[in-house]
C-alpha positions as CSV (number, residue, x, y, z in Angstrom):
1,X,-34.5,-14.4,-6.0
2,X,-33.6,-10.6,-6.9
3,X,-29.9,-10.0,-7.5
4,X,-29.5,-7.2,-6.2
5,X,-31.1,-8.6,-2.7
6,X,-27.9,-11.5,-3.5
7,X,-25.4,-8.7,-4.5
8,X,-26.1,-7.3,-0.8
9,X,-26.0,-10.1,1.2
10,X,-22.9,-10.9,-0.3
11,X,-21.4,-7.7,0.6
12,X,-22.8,-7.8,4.0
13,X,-20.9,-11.5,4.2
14,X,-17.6,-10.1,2.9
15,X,-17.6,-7.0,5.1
16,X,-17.6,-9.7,7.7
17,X,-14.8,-11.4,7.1
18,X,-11.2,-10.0,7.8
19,X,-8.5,-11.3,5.3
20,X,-5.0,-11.3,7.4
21,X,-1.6,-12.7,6.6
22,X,-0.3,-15.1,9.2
23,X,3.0,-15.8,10.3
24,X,5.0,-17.0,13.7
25,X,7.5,-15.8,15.5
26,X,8.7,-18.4,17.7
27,X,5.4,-20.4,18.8
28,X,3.6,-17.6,18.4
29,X,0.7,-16.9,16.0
30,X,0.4,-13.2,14.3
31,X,-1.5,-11.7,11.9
32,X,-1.4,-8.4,9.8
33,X,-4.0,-7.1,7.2
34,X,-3.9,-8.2,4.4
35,X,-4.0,-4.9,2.4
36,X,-0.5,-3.4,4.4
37,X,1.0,-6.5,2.7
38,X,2.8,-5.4,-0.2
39,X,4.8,-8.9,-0.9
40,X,6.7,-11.3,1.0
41,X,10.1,-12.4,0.5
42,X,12.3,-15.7,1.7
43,X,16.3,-15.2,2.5
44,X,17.1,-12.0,0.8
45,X,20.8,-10.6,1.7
46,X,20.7,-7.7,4.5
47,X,23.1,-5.3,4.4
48,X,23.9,-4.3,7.8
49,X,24.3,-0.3,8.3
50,X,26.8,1.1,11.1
51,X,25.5,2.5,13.9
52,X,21.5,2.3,12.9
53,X,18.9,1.9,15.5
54,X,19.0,-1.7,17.4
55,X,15.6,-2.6,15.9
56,X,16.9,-2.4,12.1
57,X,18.7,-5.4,10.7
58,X,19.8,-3.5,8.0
59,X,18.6,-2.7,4.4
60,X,17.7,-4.7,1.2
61,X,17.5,-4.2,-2.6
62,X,14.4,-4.5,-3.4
63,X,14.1,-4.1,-7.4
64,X,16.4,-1.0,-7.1
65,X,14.5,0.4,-3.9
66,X,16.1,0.4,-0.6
67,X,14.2,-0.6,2.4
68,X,15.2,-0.6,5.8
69,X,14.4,-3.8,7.4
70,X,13.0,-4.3,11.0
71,X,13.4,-7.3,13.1
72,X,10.2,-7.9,14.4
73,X,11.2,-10.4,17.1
74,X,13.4,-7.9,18.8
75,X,10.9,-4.9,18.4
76,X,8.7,-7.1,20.2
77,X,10.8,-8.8,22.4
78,X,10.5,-12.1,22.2
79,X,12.4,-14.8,23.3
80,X,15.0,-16.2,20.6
81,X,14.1,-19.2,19.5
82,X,16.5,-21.2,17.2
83,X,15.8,-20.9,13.6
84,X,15.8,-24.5,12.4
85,X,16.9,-23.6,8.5
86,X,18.1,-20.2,9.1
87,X,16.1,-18.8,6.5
88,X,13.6,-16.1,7.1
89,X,11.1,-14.8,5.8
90,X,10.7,-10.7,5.1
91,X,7.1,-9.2,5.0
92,X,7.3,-6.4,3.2
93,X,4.1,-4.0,4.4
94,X,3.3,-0.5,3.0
95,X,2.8,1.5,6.3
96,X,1.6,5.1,6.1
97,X,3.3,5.3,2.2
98,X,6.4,4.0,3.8
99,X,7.9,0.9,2.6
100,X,9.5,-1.4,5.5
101,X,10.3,-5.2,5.9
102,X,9.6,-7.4,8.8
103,X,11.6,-10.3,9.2
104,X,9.5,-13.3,10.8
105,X,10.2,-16.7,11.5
106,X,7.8,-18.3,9.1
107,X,4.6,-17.4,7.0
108,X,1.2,-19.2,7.5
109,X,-0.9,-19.0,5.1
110,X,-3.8,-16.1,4.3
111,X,-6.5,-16.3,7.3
112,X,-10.3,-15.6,6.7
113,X,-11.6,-13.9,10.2
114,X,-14.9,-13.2,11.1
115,X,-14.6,-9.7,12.3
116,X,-16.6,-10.2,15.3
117,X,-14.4,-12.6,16.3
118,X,-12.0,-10.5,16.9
119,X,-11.9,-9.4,20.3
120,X,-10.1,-6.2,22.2
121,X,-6.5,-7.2,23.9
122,X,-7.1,-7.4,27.9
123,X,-6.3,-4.0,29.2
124,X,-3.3,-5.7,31.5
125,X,-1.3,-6.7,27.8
126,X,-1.8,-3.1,26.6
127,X,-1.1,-0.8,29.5
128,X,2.6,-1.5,29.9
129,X,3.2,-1.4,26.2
130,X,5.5,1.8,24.8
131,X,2.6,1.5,21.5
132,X,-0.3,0.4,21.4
133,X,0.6,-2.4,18.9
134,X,-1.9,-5.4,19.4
135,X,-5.3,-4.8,17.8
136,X,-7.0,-7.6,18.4
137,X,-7.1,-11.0,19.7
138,X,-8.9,-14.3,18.2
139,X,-9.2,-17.9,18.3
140,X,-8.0,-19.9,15.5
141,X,-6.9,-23.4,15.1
142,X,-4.4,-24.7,17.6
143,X,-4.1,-21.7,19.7
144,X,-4.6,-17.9,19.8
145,X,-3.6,-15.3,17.1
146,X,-2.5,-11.6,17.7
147,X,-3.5,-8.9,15.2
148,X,-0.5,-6.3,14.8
149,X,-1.5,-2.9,14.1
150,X,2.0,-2.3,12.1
151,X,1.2,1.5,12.0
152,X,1.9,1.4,15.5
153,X,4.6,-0.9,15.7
154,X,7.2,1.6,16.5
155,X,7.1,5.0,18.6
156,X,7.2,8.4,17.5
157,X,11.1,8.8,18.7
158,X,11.8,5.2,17.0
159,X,10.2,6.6,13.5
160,X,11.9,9.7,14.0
161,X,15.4,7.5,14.3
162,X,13.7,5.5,11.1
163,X,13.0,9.1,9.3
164,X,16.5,9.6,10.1
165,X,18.1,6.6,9.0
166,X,16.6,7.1,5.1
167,X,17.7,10.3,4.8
168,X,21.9,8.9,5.6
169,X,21.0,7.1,2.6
């Protein structure tokens, strides 16, 4: 067989597979590209800032960088669900060159999707939404997972209040 016909088809396979970091919040399933994923951190101490926005937790450390950190549950709100060890987990995702964490209730593991799996969210979930957040929906295991398009996690006035908030600092 020619290589280069088995170089193609390889890249044809891989640019049909979506690689996405999966994590719950509650009993629900999300995901997030892989790529926005800069690292992801367990229990890290939050320093909480007077008078910030109601969707910031507060700020970390992060090897001398200071990041504000966004609790995702309340941005989306969700239901609280009690946090059986009280530890959380912080994804820390590069988002238009601007560093932020996202604390979740627990991490998956790293999900291979085929692409055209993916399917559109209904037009019912999106229309009431402030941003349009939810990229995508698919099947996986035990349930359903929702893709998060974190570029469009928060709206213009709450980036504005997050553009804000780094320049205090």
């Amino acid at each position: 067989m020619d290589q280069s016909f088995v170089s193609k088809k390889v890249d044809q396979e891989a640019d049909l597979i979506t690689q996405l970091v999966g994590f719950k919040i509650g009993r629900e399933y999300f995901g997030v590209d892989i790529l926005m994923v800069q690292e992801i951190i367990r229990s890290t101490p939050i320093t909480r800032v007077p008078n910030s926005p109601e969707f910031i937790e507060g700020v970390i450390n992060l090897r001398g960088s200071i990041i504000p950190v966004i609790e995702l549950r309340k941005r989306l709100n969700l239901y609280k669900d009690k946090n059986k060890d009280g530890k959380v987990w912080i994804l820390i995702i590069n988002v238009d060159e601007r560093v932020t964490g996202f604390i979740v209730d627990s991490v998956t593991k790293v999900l291979k999707i085929r692409t055209d799996s993916i399917e559109p969210p209904p037009d019912i979930v999106t229309a009431g939404l402030s941003s349009q957040y939810i990229r995508g929906v698919c099947e996986i295991d035990d349930g359903l997972l929702i893709l998060l398009d974190f570029a469009r996690i928060l709206n213009i006035e709450e980036i504005k209040k997050l553009k804000d908030f780094d320049r205090e600092d």
